[in-house]
C-alpha positions as CSV (number, residue, x, y, z in Angstrom):
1,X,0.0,0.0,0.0
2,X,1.0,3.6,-0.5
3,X,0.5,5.0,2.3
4,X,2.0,1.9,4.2
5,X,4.8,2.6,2.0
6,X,5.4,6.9,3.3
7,X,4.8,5.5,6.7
8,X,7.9,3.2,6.7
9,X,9.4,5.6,4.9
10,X,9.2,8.5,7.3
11,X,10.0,5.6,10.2
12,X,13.2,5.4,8.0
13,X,13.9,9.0,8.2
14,X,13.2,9.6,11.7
15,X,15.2,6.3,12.9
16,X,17.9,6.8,11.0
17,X,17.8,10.8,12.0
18,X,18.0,9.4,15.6
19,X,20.5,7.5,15.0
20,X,22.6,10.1,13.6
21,X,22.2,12.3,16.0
22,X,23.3,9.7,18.9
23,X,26.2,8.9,17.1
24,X,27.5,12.6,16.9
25,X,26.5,12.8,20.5
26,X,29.0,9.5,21.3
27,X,31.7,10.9,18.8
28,X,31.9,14.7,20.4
29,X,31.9,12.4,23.9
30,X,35.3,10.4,22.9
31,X,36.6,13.5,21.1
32,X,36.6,14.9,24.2
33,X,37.3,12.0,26.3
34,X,40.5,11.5,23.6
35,X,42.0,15.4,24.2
36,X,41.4,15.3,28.0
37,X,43.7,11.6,27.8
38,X,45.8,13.0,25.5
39,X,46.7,15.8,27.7
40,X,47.2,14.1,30.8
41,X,49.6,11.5,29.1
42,X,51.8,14.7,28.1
43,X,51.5,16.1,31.6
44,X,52.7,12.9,32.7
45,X,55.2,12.6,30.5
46,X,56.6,16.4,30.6
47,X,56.7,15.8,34.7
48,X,59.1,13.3,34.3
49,X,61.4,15.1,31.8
50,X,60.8,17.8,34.7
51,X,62.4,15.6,37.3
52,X,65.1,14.0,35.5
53,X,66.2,17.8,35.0
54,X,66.1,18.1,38.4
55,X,68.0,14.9,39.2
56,X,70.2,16.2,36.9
57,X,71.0,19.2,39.3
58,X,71.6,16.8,42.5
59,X,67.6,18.4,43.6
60,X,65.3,15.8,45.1
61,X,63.9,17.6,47.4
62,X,62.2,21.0,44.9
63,X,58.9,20.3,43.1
64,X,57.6,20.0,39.5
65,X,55.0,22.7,39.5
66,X,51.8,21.9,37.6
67,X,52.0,21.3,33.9
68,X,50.2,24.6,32.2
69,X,48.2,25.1,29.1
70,X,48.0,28.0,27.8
71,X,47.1,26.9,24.1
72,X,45.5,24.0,22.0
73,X,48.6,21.2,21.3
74,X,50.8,23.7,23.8
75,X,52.1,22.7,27.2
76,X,54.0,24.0,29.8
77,X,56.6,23.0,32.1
78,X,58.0,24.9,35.3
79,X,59.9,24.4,38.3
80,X,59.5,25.4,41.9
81,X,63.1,26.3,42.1
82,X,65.9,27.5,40.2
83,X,68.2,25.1,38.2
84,X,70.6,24.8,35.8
85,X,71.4,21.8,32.8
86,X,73.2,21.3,29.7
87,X,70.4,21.6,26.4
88,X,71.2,17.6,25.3
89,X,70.3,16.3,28.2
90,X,67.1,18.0,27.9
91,X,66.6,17.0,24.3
92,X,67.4,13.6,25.3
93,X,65.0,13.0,28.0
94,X,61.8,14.7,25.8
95,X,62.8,12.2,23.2
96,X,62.9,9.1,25.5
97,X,59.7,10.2,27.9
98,X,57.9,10.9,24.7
99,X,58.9,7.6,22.4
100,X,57.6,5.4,25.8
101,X,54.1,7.5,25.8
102,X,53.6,6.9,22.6
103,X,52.9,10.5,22.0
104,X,53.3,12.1,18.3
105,X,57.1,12.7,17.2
106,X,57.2,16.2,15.9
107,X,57.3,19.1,18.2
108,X,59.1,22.5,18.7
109,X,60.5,23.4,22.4
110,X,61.5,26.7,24.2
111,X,63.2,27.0,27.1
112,X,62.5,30.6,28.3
113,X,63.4,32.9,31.3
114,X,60.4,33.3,33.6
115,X,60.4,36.8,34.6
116,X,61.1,38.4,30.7
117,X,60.2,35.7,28.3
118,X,63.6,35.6,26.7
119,X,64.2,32.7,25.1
120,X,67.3,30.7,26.3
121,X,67.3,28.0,24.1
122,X,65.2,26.0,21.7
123,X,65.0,23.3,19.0
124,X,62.6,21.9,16.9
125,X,61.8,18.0,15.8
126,X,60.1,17.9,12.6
127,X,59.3,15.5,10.3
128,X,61.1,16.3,7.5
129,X,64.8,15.8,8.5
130,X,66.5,19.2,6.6
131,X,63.4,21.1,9.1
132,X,64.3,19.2,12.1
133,X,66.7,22.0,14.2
134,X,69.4,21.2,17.8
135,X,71.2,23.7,18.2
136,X,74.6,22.5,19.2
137,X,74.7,21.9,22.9
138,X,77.2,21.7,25.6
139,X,77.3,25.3,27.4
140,X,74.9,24.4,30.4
141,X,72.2,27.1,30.7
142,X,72.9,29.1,33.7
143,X,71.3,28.5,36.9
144,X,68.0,30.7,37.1
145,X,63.9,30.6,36.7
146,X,63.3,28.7,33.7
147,X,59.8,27.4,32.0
148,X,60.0,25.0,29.5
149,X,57.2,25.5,26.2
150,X,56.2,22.4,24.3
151,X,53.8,22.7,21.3
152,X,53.2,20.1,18.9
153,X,53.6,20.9,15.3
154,X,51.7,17.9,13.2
155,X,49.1,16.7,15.5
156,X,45.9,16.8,13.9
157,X,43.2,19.3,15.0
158,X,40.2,17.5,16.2
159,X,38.3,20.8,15.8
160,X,38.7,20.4,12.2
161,X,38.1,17.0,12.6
162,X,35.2,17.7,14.2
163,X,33.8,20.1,12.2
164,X,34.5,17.9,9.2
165,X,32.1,15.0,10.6
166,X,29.4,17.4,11.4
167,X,29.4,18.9,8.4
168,X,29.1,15.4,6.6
169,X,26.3,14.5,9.2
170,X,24.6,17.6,8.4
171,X,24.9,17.3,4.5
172,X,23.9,13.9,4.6
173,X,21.1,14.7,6.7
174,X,19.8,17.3,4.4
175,X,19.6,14.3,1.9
176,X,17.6,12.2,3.7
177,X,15.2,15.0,4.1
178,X,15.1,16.1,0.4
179,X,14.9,12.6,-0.1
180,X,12.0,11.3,1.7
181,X,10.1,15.0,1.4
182,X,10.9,15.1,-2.6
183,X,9.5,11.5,-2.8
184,X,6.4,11.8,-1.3
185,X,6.0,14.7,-3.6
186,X,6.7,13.2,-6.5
187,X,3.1,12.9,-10.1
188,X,4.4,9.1,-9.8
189,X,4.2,8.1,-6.0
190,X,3.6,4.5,-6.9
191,X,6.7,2.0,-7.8
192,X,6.7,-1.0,-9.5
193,X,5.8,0.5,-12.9
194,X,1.6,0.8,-11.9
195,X,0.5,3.0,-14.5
196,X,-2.2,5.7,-13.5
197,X,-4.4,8.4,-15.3
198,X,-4.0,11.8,-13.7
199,X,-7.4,13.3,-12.8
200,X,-7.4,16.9,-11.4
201,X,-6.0,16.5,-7.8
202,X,-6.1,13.1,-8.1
203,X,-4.1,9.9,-9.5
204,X,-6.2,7.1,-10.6
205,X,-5.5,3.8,-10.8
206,X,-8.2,1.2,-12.2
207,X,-5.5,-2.3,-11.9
208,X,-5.9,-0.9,-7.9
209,X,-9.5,0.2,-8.0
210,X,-8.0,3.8,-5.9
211,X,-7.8,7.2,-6.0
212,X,-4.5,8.9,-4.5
213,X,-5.0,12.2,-3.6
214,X,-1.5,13.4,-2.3
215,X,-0.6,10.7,0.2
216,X,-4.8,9.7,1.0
217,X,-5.9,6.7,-1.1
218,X,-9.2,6.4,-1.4
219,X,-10.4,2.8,-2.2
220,X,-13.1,2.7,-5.0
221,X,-15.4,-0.8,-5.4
222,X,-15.1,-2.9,-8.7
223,X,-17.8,-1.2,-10.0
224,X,-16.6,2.6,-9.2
225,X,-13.3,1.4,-10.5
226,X,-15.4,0.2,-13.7
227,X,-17.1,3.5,-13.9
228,X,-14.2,5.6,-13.5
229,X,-12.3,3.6,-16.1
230,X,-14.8,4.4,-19.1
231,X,-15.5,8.1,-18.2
232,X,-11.9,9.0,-17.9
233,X,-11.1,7.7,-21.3
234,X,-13.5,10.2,-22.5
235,X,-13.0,13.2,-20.7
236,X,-16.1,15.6,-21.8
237,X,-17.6,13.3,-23.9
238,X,-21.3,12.5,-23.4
239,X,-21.7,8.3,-22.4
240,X,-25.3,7.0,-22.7
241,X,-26.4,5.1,-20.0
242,X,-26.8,2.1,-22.1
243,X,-23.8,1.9,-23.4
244,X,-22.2,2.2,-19.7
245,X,-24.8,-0.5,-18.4
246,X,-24.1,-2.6,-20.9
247,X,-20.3,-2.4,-20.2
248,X,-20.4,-2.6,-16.6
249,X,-23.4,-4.7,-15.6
250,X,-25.1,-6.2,-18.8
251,X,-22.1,-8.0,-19.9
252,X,-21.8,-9.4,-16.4
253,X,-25.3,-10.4,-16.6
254,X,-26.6,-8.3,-14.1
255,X,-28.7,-5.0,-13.9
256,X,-30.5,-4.2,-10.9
257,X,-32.7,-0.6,-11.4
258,X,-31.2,2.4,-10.4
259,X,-27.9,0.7,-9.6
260,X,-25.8,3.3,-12.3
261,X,-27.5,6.5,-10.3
262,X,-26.2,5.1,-7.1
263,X,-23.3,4.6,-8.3
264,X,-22.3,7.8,-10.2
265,X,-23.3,9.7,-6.2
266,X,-20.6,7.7,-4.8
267,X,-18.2,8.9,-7.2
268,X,-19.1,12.6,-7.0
269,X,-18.2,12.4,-3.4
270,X,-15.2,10.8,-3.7
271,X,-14.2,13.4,-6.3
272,X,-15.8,16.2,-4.4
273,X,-12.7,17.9,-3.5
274,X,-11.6,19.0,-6.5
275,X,-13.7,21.4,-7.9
276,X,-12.1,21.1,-11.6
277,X,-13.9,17.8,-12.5
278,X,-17.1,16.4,-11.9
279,X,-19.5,14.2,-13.6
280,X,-23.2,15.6,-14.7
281,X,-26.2,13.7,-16.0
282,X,-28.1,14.7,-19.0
283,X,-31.6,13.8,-18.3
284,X,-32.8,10.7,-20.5
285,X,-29.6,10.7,-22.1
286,X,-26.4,10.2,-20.3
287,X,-23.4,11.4,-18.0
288,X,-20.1,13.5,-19.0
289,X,-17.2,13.9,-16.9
290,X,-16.3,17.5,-17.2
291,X,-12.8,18.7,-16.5
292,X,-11.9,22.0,-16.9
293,X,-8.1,22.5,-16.7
């Protein structure tokens, strides 16, 4: 049935709406879930390139203050006390703390001088070798404030990321709307190659003894469906009523009285709503269905 058929459409639609929208809701949650672990497994592993620095200087006993971030893909590292180390040793242990994380291998690094923001040194690990810059090492930095920067140059941004899926989500549910919405709007509703005969408002189908008036059918009897038949193939044409008689009930063998009358009322109300067609009687002579385009 039609209408059966729209139905499970639009149960498509709205399902698979649903389940669109639950999936974006469970990707944004791991997205999320994914940057907050990311971060903590680089704030784990910059704290212990923090206190190998400071085991460097003979300190056990000073602190690795808090791992900052002041940007996306940025992090940074700071001490509670002065100290002082040579730049390899530092490039070392970012290398080595990094590699057993398992966190990305390209990143740029700035030691700077707390109170001005100078930088003391810096290097840069990219992933085309002839980019990748160490400055030669050896001089140890002096002893003073320092904060080390960290800020990953290839990660990929899961904003973008992001923003990509939604945008798909969001094209591909425009689709489904156009789709289903298009569809039901469609002169030929009905699949499966089921001719009809467009009738004002209406789509009429005599192999289905229906009307389809947008997405109502309206279920005609054999005889209505016979009726309907012989008047649309000749739109505005005067049909005596023995001619349709004969075709409908006569050749069947049956004729009961006013059995045509009754059955050209039912018509007119089924055709009632559109006021561009109906079917008048010519007294003593016949019927016409008039349709004026």
């Amino acid at each position: 049935m039609l209408f059966t058929g729209i139905m499970s459409k639009k149960k498509f639609f709205l399902y698979t709406s649903l389940l669109l929208i639950l999936f974006l809701g469970w990707f944004l949650s791991n997205s999320n879930n994914d940057n907050d672990d990311f971060s903590e497994k680089v704030s784990v592993a910059l704290r212990e390139v923090g206190h190998q620095l400071l085991w460097s200087n003979q300190d056990s006993t000073s602190l690795v203050l808090p791992i900052n971030k002041p940007q996306k893909n940025k992090f940074q590292l700071s001490f509670q006390n002065q100290l002082s180390f040579e730049p390899s040793i530092l490039v070392t242990k970012v290398k080595t703390s990094f590699e057993k994380a398992s966190l990305p291998k390209y990143y740029r690094v700035e030691v700077k001088q707390c109170d001005t923001d100078e930088v003391a040194y810096s290097y840069q690990i990219s992933k085309d070798s002839e980019s990748t810059i160490i400055p030669c090492a050896g001089r140890f930095l002096p002893t003073s404030c320092y904060k080390i920067e960290l800020k990953f140059t290839k990660r990929s941004s899961p904003f973008i990321r992001d923003l990509f899926l939604i945008a798909f989500s969001i094209s591909l549910f425009i689709f489904m709307y156009k789709f289903f919405f298009s569809t039901r709007n469609k002169a030929s509703i009905v699949t499966d190659n089921i001719s009809f005969t467009k009738l004002g408002i209406f789509h009429f189908y005599p192999e289905q003894n229906k009307l389809v008036k947008q997405a109502t059918e309206i279920n005609l009897s054999k005889k209505e469906c016979e009726l309907l038949s012989i008047f649309v193939s000749r739109p505005n044409e005067i049909i005596k009523r023995d001619e349709i008689t004969k075709k409908v009930w006569e050749d069947n063998g049956v004729f009961v009285g006013r059995s045509l009358d009754t059955y050209i009322s039912k018509l007119r109300k089924k055709l009632k709503e559109d006021t561009t067609i109906k079917i008048t009687n010519l007294h003593g002579v016949g019927y016409k269905l008039e349709i004026n385009c």
